[in-house]
C-alpha positions in Angstrom: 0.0 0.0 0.0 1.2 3.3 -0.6 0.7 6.3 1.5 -2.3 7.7 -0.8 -3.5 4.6 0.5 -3.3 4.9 4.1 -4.3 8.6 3.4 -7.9 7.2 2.3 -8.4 5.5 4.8 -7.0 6.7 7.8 -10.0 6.9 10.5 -9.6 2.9 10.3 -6.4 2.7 10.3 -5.6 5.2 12.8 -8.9 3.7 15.4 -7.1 0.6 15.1 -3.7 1.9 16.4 -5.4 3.4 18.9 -7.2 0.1 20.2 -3.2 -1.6 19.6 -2.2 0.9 22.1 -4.8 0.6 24.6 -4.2 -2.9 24.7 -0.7 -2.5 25.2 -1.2 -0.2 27.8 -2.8 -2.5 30.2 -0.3 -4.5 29.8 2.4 -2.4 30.7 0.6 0.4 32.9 0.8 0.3 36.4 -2.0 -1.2 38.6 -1.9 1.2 41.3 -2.9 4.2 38.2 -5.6 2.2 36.5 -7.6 5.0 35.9 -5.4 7.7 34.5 -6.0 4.8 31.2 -9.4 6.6 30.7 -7.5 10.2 30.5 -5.1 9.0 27.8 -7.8 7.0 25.9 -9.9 10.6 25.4 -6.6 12.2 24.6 -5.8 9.6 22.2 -9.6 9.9 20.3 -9.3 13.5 20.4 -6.3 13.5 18.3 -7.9 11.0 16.1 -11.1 13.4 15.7 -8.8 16.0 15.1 -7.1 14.4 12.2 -10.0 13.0 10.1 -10.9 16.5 9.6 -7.5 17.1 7.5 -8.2 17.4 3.5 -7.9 13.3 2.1 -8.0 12.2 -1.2 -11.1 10.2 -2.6 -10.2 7.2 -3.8 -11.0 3.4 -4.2 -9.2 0.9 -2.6 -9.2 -3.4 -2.9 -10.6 -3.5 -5.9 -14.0 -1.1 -5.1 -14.7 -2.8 -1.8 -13.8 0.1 -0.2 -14.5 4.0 -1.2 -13.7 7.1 0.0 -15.8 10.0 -1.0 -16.4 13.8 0.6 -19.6 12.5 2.1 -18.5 9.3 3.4 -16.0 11.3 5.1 -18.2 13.9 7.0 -20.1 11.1 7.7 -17.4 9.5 9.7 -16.3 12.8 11.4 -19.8 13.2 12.4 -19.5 9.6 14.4 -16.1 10.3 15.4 -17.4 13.7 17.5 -20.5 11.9 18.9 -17.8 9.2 20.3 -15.5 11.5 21.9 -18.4 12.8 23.9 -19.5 9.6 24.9 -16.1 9.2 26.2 -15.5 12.0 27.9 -18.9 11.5 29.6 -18.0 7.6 30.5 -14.8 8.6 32.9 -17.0 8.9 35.6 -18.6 6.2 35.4 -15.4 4.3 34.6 -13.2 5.8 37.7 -15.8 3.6 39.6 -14.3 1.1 42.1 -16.1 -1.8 40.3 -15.3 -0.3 37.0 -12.1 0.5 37.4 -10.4 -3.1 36.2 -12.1 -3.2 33.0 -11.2 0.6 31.7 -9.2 -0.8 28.7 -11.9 -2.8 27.7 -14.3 -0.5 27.6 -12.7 1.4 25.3 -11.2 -1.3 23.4 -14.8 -2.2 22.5 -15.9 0.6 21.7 -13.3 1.9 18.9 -13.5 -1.9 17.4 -17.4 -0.9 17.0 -16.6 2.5 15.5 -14.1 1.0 13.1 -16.7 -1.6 11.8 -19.3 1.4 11.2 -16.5 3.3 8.9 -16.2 0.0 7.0 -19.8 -0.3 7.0 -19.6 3.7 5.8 -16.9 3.1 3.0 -18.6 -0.7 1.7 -18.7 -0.4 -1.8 -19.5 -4.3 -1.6 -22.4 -6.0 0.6 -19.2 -8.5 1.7 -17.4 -5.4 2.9 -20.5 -3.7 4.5 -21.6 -6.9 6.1 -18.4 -7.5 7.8 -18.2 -3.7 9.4 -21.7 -4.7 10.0 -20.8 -7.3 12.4 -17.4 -5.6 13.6 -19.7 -2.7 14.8 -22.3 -5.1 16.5 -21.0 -7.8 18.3 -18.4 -5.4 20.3 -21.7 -3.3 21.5 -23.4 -6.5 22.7 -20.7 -7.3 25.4 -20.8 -3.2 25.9 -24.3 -3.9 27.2 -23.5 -6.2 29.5 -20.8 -4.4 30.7 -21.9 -4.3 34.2 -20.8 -8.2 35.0 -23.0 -8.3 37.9 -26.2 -6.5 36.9 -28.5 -8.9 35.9 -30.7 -5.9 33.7 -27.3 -5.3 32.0 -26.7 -9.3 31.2 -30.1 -9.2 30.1 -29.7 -6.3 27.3 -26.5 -8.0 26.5 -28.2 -11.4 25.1 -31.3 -9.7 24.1 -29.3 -7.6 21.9 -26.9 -10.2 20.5 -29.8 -12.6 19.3 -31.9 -10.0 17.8 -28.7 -8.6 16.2 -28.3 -12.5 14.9 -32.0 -12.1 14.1 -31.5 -9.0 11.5 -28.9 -10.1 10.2 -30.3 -13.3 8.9 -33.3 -11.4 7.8 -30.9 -8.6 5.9 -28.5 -11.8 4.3 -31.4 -13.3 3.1 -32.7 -10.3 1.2 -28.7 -10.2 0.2 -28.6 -13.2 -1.0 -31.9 -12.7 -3.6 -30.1 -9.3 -4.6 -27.3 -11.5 -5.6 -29.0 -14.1 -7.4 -30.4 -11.9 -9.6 -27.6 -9.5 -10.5 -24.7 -11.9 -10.4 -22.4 -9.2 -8.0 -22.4 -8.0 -5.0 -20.4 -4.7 -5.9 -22.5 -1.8 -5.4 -22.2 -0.6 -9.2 -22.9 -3.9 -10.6 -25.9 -4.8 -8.5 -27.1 -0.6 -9.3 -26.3 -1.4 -13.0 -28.3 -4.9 -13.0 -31.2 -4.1 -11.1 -34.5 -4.7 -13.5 -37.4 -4.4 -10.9 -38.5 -8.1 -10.8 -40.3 -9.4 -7.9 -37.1 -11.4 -6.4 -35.2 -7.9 -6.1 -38.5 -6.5 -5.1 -39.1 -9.2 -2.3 -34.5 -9.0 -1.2 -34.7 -5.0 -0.9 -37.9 -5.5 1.6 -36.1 -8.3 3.7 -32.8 -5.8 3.0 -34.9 -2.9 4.7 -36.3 -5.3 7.3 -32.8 -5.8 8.4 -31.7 -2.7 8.7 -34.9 -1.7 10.4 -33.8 -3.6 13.2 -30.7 -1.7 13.3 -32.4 1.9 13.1 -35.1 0.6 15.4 -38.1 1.5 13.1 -41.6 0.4 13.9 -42.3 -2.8 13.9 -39.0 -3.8 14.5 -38.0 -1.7 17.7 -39.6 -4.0 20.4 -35.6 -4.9 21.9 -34.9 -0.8 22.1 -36.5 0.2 25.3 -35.6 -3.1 27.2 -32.0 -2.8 26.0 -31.4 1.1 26.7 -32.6 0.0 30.4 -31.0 -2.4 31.3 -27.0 -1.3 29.5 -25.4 1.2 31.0 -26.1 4.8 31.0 -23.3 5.4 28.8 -23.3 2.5 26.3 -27.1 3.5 26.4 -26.2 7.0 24.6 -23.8 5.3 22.4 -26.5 2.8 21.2 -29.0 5.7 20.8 -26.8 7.7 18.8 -23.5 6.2 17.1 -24.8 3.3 16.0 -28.6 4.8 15.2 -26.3 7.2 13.3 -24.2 4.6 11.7 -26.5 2.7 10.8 -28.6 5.6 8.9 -25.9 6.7 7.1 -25.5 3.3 5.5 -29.1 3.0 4.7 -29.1 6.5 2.7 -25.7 5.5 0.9 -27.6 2.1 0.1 -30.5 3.0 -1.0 -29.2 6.0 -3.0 -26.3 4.7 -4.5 -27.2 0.9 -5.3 -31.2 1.2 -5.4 -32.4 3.6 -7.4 -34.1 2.1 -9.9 -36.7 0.7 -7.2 -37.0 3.7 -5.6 -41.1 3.5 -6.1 -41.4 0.2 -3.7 -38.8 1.7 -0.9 -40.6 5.0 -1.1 -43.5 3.4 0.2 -41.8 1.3 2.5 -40.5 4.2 4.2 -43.5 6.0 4.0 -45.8 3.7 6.4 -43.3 3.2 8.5 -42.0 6.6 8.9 -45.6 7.4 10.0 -45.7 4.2 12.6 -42.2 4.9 14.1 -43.4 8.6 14.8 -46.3 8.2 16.3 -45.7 4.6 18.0 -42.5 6.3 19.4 -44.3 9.4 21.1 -47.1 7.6 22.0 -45.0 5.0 23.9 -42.7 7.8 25.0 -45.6 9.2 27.6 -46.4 6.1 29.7 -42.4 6.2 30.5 -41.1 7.0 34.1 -37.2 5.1 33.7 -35.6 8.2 31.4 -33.6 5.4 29.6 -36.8 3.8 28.5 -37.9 7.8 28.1 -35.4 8.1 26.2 -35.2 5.2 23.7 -38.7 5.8 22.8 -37.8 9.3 22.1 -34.8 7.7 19.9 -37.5 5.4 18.1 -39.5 8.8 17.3 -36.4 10.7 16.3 -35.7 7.7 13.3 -39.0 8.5 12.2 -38.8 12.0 11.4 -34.9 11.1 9.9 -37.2 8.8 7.6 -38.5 11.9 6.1 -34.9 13.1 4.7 -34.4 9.9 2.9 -38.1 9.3 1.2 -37.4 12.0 -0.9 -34.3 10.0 -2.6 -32.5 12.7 -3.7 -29.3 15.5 -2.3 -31.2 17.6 -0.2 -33.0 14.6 2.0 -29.5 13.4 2.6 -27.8 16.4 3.2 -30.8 17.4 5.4 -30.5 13.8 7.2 -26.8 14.3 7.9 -27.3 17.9 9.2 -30.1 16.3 11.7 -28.1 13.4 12.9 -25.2 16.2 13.9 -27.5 18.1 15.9 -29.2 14.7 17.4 -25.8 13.9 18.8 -25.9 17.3 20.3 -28.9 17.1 21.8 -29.4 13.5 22.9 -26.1 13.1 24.6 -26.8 16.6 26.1 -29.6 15.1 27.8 -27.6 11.7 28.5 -25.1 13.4 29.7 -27.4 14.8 32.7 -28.9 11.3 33.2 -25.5 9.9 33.2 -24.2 12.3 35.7 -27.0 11.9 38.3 -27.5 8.3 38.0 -23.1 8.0 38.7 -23.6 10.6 41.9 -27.4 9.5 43.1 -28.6 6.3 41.1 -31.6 8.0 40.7 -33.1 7.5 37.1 -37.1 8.0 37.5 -38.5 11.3 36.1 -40.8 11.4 39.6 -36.9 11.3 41.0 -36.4 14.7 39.1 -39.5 16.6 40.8 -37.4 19.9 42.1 -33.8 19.3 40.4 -33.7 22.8 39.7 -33.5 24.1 42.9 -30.8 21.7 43.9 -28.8 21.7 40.4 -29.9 24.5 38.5 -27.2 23.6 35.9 -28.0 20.6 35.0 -31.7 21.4 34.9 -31.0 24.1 32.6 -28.8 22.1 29.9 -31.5 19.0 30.5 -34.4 21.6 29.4 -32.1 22.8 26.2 -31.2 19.0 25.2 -35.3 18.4 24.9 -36.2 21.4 23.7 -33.4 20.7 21.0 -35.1 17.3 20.7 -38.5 18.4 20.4 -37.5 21.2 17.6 -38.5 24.4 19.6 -37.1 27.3 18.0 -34.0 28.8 18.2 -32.0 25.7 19.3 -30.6 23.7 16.5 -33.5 20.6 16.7 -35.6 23.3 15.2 -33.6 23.8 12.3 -33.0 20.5 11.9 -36.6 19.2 11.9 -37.5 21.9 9.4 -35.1 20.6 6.6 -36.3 17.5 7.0 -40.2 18.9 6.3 -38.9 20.8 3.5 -37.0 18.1 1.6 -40.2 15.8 2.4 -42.9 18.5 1.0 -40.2 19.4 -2.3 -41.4 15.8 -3.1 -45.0 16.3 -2.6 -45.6 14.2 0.8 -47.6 16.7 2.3 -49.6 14.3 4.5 -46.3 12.9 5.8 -45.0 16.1 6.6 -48.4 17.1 8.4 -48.5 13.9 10.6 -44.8 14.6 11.4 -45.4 18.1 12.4 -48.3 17.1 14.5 -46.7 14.3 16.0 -43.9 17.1 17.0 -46.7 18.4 19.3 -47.1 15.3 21.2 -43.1 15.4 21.6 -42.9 18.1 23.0 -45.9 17.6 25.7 -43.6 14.6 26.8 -40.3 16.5 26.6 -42.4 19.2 28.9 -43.1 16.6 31.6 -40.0 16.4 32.1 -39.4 19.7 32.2 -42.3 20.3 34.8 -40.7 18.0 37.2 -37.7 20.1 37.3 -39.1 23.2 37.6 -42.1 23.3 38.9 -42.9 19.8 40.9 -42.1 19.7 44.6 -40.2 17.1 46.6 -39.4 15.9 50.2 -36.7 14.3 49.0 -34.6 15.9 45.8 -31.5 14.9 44.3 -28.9 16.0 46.5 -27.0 18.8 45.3 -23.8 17.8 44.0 -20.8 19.1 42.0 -20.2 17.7 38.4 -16.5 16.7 37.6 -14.4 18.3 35.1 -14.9 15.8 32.4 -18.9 16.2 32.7 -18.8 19.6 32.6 -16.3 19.6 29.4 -19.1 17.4 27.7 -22.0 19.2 29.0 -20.3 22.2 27.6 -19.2 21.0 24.3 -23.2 19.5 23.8 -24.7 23.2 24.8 -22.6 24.8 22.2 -23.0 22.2 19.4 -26.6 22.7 20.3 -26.5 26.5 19.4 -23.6 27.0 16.8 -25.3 23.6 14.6 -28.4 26.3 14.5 -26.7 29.2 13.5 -23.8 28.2 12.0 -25.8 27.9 8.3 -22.0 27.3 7.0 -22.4 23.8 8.7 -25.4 22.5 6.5 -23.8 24.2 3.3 -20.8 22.1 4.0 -22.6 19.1 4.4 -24.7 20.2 1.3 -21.7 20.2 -1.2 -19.9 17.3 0.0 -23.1 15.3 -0.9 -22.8 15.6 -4.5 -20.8 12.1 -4.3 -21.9 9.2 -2.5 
């Protein structure tokens, strides 16, 4: 390989140096400083963030199994920043005397699941995307069950690796008639041989079952809630957003670049269930009291209005998806963040167990309220921006109906976003979260979430970057 080579497709290469070194450092670090690991392993990512954002060349790479394009490239960036904050947010957690033996692994896992999703992200082969497929998923099982002797945690652990198993049968099965009637499995042959026929009509619904399981879109979201409550807090937010991210990315790039011709019979896949993950996701989303459950309905709705970006098939649907999942990352590990830091200092995770936060940590009240008003699209914060590209590139197609149940299914978000809020401000307590002071590496996250969550709004620079670099898939 030469170094052009390496230059395309350095977010791989350089995550896997960085799980190399992490596994070298517990071997050589001393016991007694176990948990400075977490300090370097941040450092380490950061550097890594920094770097993918460097110009790189576009180019193909083992024979087309593996492309590098602008796109692909802010797409991986766009992971790579949602990581580093669930990082930052993890030390905590990880500092914990029962945590504190397994720091390595934690982050070991975690890169090998963000190097399979850039595989996944650069597949310009189902063989390659299938293989970052399972790269990303297996390590996120064992994430889940993280916490050895929870048994909630053990329990979103298996329940996550045998519906994983589940999908992807269901998504290898659609493969395998996409196969038989094109003859390849390269993304440009299989584009190039597609002819409508009911065998490539029947593999693209069982391909888009799969990945529905993946995305957690209605009727295939019945593991989310269970999963996000029992794994913890942390590998929660990851599952919400990097892989829900991930995981969209590779749909659009899919279905774009290899599916065209059937973009009729997709359309209407994604319009039902766009309307079904929406509504089913809100409506669930009120009878919640655990804010992990709260919040992984929220995450089922949130896929449903990203639906909307893609149905349209064309630039400004993906550019308008991509701009979203950026401020999603924002916002939902914003509110995360606060979940994360009062479950590590109270264990408290109820929304009854948040009547009066404010007065006792008005801080973290405040950036909770701007994470779900981000979520629910209330203007000025960037979810309101967001959401309205995603209307606009649904109604430029003529689905007015779909855009009207989404904006009306926005209301009912945001009554359940406000009950939350309510309990903060305005319900009483005997018994509060204690007040308590947020370490430095929470409040470095917290901060970094609050400011993505305004400059992703204003910034109009970031959606016209986004905009031109989606010109090539």
């Amino acid at each position: 390989m030469t170094l052009e080579n390496f230059s395309i497709m350095r977010h791989e290469l350089l995550l896997t140096l960085a799980a190399i070194l992490l596994l070298v450092s517990e071997i050589f670090w001393n016991p007694s400083r176990k948990k400075s690991i977490s300090s370097f392993a941040v450092i380490l990512f950061a550097i890594i963030t920094a770097i993918g954002f460097l110009p790189s060349p576009a180019g193909k790479l083992f024979g087309g199994m593996y492309e590098s394009t602008g796109v692909r490239l802010v797409m991986k960036n766009i992971l790579n920043i949602g990581a580093l904050l669930v990082l930052i947010q993890s030390v905590t957690w990880l500092r914990k005397e029962e945590n504190e033996e397994r720091i390595s692994e934690y982050f070991i896992l975690l890169i090998s699941t963000l190097v399979g999703m850039n595989f996944m992200i650069s597949s310009g082969h189902f063989l390659m995307f299938y293989l970052g497929l399972e790269l990303a998923t297996i390590p996120i099982a064992a994430l889940a069950a993280f916490e050895r002797f929870n048994n909630k945690s053990a329990e979103a652990g298996i329940k996550l690796i045998l519906i994983s198993s589940l999908s992807s049968g269901v998504l290898l099965y659609g493969l395998s008639m996409i196969y038989g009637t094109t003859g390849s499995l390269y993304f440009t042959e299989v584009a190039k041989n597609i002819a409508s026929n009911n065998l490539q009509v029947l593999g693209i619904i069982f391909f888009f079952a799969g990945m529905a399981f993946k995305i957690s879109i209605v009727p295939f979201h019945l593991w989310t809630a269970d999963v996000y409550e029992g794994a913890p807090v942390n590998v929660t937010s990851y599952l919400s957003v990097i892989s829900k991210g991930a995981a969209i990315f590779i749909f659009i790039i899919v279905l774009f670049s290899v599916f065209p011709a059937l973009l009729i019979t997709w359309q209407k896949s994604i319009y039902v269930t766009a309307i079904l993950t929406m509504t089913i996701g809100n409506l669930f989303a009120i009878r919640q009291q655990n804010l992990k459950r709260f919040l992984a309905f929220s995450s089922i709705s949130q896929a449903g209005y990203m639906l909307l970006g893609i149905i349209g098939g064309n630039q400004t649907g993906m550019t308008s998806v991509i701009y979203y999942i950026l401020v999603y990352i924002f916002s939902n590990l914003g509110a995360f963040g606060v979940v994360a830091a009062i479950s590590n200092a109270t264990g408290k995770e109820t929304i009854d167990e948040y009547n009066g936060l404010y007065r006792t940590n008005p801080g973290l009240s405040l950036i909770m309220t701007l994470a779900l008003f981000s979520l629910g699209g209330i203007p000025p914060v960037a979810g309101f921006f967001g959401k309205f590209f995603l209307f606009v590139s649904a109604a430029e197609k003529g689905f007015y109906s779909l855009v009207i149940i989404a904006v009306l299914n926005t209301i009912i978000s945001l009554y359940y976003y406000l009950l939350v809020v309510k309990a903060m401000f305005i319900n009483k307590s005997d018994n509060p979260v204690d007040r308590f002071k947020s370490d430095f590496p929470t409040k470095i996250a917290l901060g970094i979430c609050v400011a993505g969550i305004f400059l992703t709004g204003f910034a109009g620079i970031i959606y016209e970057v986004i905009k031109n670099s989606s010109f090539g898939i």
